[in-house]
VMD Tcl script that draws the C-alpha trace (Angstrom):
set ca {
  {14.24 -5.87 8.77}
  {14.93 -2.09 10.50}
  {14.04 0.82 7.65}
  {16.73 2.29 6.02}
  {17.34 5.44 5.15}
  {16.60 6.22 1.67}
  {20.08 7.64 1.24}
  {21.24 4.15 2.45}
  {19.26 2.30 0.43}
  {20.63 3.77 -3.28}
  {22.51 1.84 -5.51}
  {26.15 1.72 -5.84}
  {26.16 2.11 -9.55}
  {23.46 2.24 -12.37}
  {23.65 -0.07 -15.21}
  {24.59 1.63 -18.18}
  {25.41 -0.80 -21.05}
  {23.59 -3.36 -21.87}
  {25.46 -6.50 -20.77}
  {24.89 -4.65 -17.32}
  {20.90 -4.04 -17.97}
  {21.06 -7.72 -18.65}
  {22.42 -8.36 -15.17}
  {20.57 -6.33 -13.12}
  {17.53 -7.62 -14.98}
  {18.40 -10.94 -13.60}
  {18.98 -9.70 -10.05}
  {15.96 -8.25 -10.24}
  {13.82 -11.50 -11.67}
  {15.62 -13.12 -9.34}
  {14.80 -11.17 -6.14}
  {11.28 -11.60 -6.96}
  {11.21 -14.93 -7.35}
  {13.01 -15.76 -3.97}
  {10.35 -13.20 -2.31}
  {7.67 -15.56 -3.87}
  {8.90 -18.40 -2.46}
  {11.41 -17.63 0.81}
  {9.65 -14.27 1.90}
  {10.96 -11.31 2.53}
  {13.01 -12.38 5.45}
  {14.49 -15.26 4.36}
  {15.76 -13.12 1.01}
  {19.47 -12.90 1.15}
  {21.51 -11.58 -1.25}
  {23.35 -14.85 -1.78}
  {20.08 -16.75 -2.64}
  {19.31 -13.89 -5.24}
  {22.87 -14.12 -6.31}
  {22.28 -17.76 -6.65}
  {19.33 -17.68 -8.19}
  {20.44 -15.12 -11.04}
  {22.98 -16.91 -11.61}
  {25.72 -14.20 -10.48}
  {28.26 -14.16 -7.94}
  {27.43 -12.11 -4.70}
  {30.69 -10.11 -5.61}
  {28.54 -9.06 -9.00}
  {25.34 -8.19 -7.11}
  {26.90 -6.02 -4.43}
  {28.45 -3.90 -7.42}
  {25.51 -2.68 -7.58}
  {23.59 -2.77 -4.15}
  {25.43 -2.83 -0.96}
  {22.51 -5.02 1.01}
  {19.57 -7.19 0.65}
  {17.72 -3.57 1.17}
  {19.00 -1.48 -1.27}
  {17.69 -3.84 -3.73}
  {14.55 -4.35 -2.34}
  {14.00 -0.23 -3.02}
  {15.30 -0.78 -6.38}
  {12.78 -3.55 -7.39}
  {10.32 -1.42 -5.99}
  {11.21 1.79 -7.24}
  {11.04 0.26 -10.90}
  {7.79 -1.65 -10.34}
  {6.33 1.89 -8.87}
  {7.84 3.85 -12.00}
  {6.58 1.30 -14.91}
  {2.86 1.80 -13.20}
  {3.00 5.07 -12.78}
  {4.47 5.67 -16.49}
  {1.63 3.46 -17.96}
  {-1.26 5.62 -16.51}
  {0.87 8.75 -17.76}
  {0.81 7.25 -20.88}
  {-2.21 6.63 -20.78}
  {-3.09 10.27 -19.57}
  {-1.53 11.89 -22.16}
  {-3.07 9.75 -25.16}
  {-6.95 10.17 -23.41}
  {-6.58 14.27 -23.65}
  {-10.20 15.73 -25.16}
  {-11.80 12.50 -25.19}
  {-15.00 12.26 -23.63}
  {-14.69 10.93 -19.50}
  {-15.85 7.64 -20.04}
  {-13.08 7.32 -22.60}
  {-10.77 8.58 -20.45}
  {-11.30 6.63 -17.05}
  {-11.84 3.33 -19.41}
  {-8.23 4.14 -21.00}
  {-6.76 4.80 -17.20}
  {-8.33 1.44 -15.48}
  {-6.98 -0.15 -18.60}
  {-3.39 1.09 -18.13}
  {-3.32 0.96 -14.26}
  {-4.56 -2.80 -14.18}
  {-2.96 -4.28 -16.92}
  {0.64 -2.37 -15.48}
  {-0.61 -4.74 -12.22}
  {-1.74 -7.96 -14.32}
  {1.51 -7.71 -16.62}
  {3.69 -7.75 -13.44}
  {1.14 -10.08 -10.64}
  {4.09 -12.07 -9.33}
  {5.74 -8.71 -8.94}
  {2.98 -6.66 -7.46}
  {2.15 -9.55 -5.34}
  {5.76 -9.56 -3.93}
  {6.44 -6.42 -3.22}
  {3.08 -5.33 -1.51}
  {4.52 -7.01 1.63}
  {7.76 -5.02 1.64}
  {6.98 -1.22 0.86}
  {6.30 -0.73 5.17}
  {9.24 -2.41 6.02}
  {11.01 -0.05 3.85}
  {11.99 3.83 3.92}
  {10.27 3.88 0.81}
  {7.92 7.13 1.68}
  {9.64 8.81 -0.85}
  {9.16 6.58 -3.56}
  {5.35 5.96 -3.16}
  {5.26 10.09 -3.18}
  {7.06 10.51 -6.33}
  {4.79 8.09 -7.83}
  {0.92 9.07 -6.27}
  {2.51 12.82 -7.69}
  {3.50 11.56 -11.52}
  {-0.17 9.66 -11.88}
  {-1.80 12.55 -9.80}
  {-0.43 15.48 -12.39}
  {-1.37 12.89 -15.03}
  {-4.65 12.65 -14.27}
  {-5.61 16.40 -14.02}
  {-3.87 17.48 -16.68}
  {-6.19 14.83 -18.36}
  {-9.17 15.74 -16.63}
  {-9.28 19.26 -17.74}
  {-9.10 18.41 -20.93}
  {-12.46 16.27 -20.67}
  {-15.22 18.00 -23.07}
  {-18.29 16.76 -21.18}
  {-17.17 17.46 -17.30}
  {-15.78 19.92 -15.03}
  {-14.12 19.32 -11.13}
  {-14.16 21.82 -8.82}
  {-10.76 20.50 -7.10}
  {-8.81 19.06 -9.48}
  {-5.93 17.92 -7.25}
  {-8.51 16.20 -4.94}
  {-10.39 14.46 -7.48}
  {-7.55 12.86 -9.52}
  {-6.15 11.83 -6.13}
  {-9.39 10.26 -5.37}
  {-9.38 8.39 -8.96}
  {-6.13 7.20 -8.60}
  {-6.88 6.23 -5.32}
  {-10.28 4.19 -6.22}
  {-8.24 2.31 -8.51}
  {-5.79 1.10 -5.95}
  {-8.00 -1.01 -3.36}
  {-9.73 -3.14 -5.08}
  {-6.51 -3.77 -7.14}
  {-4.34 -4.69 -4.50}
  {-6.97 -6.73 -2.76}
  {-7.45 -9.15 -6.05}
  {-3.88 -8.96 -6.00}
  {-3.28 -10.42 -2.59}
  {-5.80 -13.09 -3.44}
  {-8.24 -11.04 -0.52}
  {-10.88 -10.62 -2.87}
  {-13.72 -13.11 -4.60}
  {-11.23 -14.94 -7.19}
  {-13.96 -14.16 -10.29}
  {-13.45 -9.95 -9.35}
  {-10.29 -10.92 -11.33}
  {-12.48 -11.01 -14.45}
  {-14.56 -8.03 -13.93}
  {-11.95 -5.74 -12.58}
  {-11.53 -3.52 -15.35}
  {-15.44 -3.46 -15.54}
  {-16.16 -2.91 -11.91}
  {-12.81 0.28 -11.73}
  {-14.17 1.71 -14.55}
  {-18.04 1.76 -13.03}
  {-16.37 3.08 -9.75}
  {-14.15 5.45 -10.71}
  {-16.56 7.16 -13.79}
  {-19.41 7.07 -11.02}
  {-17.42 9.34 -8.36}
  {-16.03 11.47 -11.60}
  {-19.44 12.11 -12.68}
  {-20.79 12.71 -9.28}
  {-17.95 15.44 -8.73}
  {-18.49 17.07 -11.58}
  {-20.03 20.56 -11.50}
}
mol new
graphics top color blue
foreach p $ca { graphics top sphere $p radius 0.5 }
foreach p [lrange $ca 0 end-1] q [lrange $ca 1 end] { graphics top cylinder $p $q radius 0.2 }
display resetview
């Protein structure tokens, strides 16, 4: 599937009342479930359509092709994660590190756990995707999150702020996408929170000065 242009790939409309949330919703449940079991390139729009239990004529009211709503399944799955560690961010201000990276690992994997079949799905699609943009917009809302949290932190202080909440975010990412994609021992599923936490508070600590 060629990238698009991210122009291309926006939607026609945005849902504004609820009987349209409702819809899209569907499209969206929908698309994921036919990447779980088709793969990305035998998605159409007519076997999400199908699925949702739409009519193709409904779906393209919103998204002109099978990649536009790819972007937009991935754009929301990118916002609700980084939201959650914002969140997150906000509510940890003050608190001692430890307290802070436990309350970020918390937010950032259970965004991931919440949404697995999700996450799992669209890890294959973001490169075949102009989706540069998105990933950007993102790694920048949990990056500003996380320093504006950081220097806040009563017991530590970072020489680089930018680069050491972009390494923490980072850390987090790995390991997560690895358990994700089933890559990793099946029991780091358990200790995930546990072993982010240790990682991430062991390079904050180190860094600070």
């Amino acid at each position: 599937m060629p990238a698009s242009s991210p122009a291309a790939l926006r939607p026609r409309r945005n849902p504004s009342q609820s009987r349209s949330m409702v819809t899209v919703d569907a499209i969206f449940q929908a698309c994921i479930q036919v990447l779980l079991k088709e793969g990305m390139h035998r998605l159409t729009t007519t076997r999400v359509a199908e699925r949702a239990g739409v009519s193709v004529g409904t779906l393209y009211q919103y998204y002109p092709n099978k990649q536009a709503l790819l972007y937009a399944v991935l754009e929301r799955h990118l916002n609700g994660v980084a939201t959650a560690v914002e969140t997150a961010a906000l509510r940890a201000h003050h608190k001692p590190l430890e307290t802070m990276v436990r309350a970020i690992v918390e937010a950032f994997v259970t965004a991931k756990i919440e949404s697995i079949d999700e996450a799992r799905a669209l890890y294959g699609i973001a490169s075949e995707l102009a989706c540069a943009e998105l990933v950007t917009a993102a790694s920048m809302k949990v990056g500003t999150a996380l320093g504006a949290m950081l220097v806040t932190a009563p017991d530590a202080r970072f020489k680089d702020i930018v680069v050491t909440s972009y390494m923490f975010a980072t850390a987090m990412v790995g390991p997560t996408k690895a358990v994700l994609e089933e890559q990793a021992p099946p029991k780091l599923m358990r200790v995930l929170r546990e072993q982010l936490t240790s990682l991430c508070l062991g390079y904050l600590q180190r860094e600070s000065v």
